[in-house]
N, C-alpha and C positions, 0 to 999 in steps of 0.2 A: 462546413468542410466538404472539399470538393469529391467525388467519386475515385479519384487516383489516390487522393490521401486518407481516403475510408481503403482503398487496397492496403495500400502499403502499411496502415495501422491493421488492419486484420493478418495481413502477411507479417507484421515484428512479432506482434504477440503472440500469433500460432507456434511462430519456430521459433519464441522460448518456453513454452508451454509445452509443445513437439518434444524436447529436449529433457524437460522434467518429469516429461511422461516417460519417456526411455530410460530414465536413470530407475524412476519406480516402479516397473515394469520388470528391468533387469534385477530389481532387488526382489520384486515379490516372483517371481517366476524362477528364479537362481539361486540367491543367496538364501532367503529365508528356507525354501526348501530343504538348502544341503544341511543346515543348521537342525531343522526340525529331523530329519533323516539320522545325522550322529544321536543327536541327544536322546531322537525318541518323548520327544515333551510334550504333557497335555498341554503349554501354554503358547502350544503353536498359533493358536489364534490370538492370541495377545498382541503376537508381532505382526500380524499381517492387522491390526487395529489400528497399532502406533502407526505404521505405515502408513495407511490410508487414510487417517486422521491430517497427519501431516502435509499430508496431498491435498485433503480436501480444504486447510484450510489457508494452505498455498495457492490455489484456483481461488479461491473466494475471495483473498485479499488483492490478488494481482487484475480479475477481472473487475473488483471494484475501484480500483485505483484506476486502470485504463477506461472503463464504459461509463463507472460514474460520474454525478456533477461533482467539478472539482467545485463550486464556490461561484456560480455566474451573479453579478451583481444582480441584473433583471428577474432572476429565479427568486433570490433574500427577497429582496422588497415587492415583489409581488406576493409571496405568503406571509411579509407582513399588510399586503393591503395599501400600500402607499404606491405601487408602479403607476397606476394608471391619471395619480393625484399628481403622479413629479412629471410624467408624460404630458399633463395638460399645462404646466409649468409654476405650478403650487408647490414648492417645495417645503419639506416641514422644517421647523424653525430649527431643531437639533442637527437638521441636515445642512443648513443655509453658508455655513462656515468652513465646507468640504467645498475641494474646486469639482467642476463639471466636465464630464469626458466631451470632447469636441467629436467623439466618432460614436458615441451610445448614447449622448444624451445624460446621463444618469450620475449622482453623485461618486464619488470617485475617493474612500478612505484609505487612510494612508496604509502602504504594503497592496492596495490593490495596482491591478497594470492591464492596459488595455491588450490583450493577446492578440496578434496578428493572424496567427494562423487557426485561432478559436475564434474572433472573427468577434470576441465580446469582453467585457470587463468582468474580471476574475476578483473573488476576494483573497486578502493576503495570501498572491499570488508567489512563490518559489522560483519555480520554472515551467517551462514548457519542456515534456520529456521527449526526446525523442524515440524513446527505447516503450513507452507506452503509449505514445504517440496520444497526449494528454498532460493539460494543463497539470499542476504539483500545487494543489493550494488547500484554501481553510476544509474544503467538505472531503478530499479523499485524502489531504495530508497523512493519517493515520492507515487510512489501508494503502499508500505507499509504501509507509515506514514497515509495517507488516508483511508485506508483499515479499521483500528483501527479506527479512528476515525470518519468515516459514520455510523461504527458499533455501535460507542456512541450515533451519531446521530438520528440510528434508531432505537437505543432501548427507547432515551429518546423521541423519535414520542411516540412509542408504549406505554411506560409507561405512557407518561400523559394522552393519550386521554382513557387509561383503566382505571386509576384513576377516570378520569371524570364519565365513564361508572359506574364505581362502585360506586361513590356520588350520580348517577341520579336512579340507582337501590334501593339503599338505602330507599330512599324515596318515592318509588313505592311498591317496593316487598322486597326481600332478595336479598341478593349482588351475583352478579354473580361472581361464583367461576373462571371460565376461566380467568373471567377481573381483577380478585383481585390475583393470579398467574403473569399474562404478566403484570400487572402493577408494583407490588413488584420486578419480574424477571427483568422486563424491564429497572426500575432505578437503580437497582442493577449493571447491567450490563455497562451499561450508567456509570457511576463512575469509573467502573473499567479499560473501554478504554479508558474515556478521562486522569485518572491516567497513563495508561500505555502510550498512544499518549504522553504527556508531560513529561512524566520521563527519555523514550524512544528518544524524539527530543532531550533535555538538554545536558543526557550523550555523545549522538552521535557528539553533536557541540563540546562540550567540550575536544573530543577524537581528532576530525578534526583541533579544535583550535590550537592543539599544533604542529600541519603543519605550523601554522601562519596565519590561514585564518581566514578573517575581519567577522565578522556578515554581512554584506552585502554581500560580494560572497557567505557565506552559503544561506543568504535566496535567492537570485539569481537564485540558482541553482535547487529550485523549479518553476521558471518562469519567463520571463523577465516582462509579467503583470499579477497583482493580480487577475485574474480570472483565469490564468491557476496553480497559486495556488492551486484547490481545483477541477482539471482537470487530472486524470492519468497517461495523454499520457505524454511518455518520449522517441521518439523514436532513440535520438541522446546522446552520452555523453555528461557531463558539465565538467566548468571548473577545476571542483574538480578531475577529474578520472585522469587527467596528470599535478601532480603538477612539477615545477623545469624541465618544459618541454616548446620548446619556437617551436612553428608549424609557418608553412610558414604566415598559415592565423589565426591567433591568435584569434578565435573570439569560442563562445560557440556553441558548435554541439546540443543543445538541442534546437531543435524546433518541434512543434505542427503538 
């Protein structure tokens, strides 16, 4: 990646991240205050948890979907130990029946695509985003999907407790413009990721499906338990990146 396109990836994601820091910012400095102010609650710090909770694990998913490996073919097979065997032009016999990227060299399964502006072959590669300015495939597909969907998470934090703030304003004084802004903005937004999170998953199964994969290996392929669900880290391929491909040890590379 060239230097202009390392800016302008550091300049997308700051100023949506800039953006989600302002929203939770105005909720933990505004909203949650006026709320803890009426009610007088010891469970003020509850909310400023969920809050930050939210945020942190909105940063965590959006920077590993942007900075991590989405899935580079070179990466897989070289932590299985086979890069340097298909480099010298010994391909293994499981591989032998995959065609050959003309531009990496290196077996080429299907769903994978040679990225242009990543410059390498990606495993069951999505897209190229340009909003995270990063490939959408097998290794950060899931902190994608999460990315979007924390974002939902923390807008609909922020929207309701501004909500709140601006019913409890109401009946004090005049509504606070900040709270009546992030709360509008907030659920606004909140709608439009969890829209996009779900529109986004549907299509992508739908697209996979036609490999022949069950609803269970897809959802598998975000974790073997439901709490790593809704946990980022992918730091191994799943069973989706080598389909019609049979490995010695046949088990999924994605673990924690």
């Amino acid at each position: 990646m060239s230097s202009k396109d390392q800016c302008y990836k550091v300049f997308s994601n700051g100023l949506i991240i800039s953006i989600g820091t302002l929203l939770a910012l105005a909720t933990l400095f505004k909203s949650i205050p006026d709320i803890y102010t009426y009610y007088s609650s010891h469970i003020h710090y509850i909310h400023v948890a969920i809050l930050a909770l939210t945020y942190f694990m909105w940063i965590w998913s959006w920077l590993t979907a942007a900075y991590g490996d989405p899935g580079y073919i070179k990466t897989d097979l070289q932590e299985r130990g086979l890069l340097k065997q298909i480099q010298r032009g010994d391909i293994p016999k499981n591989l032998q029946h995959l065609k050959i990227c003309s531009k990496c060299g290196l077996p080429m399964p299907k769903g994978s695509v040679h990225c242009d502006d990543c410059k390498t072959c990606v495993l069951r590669n999505d897209h190229h985003c340009g909003v995270i300015v990063n490939c959408v495939a097998d290794r950060n597909f899931k902190a994608f999907v999460l990315g979007f969907f924390y974002a939902g998470l923390l807008s609909t934090v922020c929207g309701i407790y501004s909500i709140i703030s601006c019913v409890i304003t109401k009946e004090n004084s005049d509504i606070s413009i900040i709270s009546l802004i992030t709360g509008v903005y907030g659920l606004v937004i909140a709608v439009m990721m969890f829209c996009f999170t779900g529109i986004f998953l549907c299509t992508n199964f739908n697209e996979t499906q036609k490999g022949q994969i069950s609803l269970s290996d897809y959802v598998s392929s975000f974790g073997q338990h439901i709490y790593q669900y809704f946990i980022p880290l992918q730091r191994k391929s799943t069973k989706l990146a080598w389909p019609d491909v049979e490995w010695e040890f046949d088990e999924p590379l994605m673990l924690l």
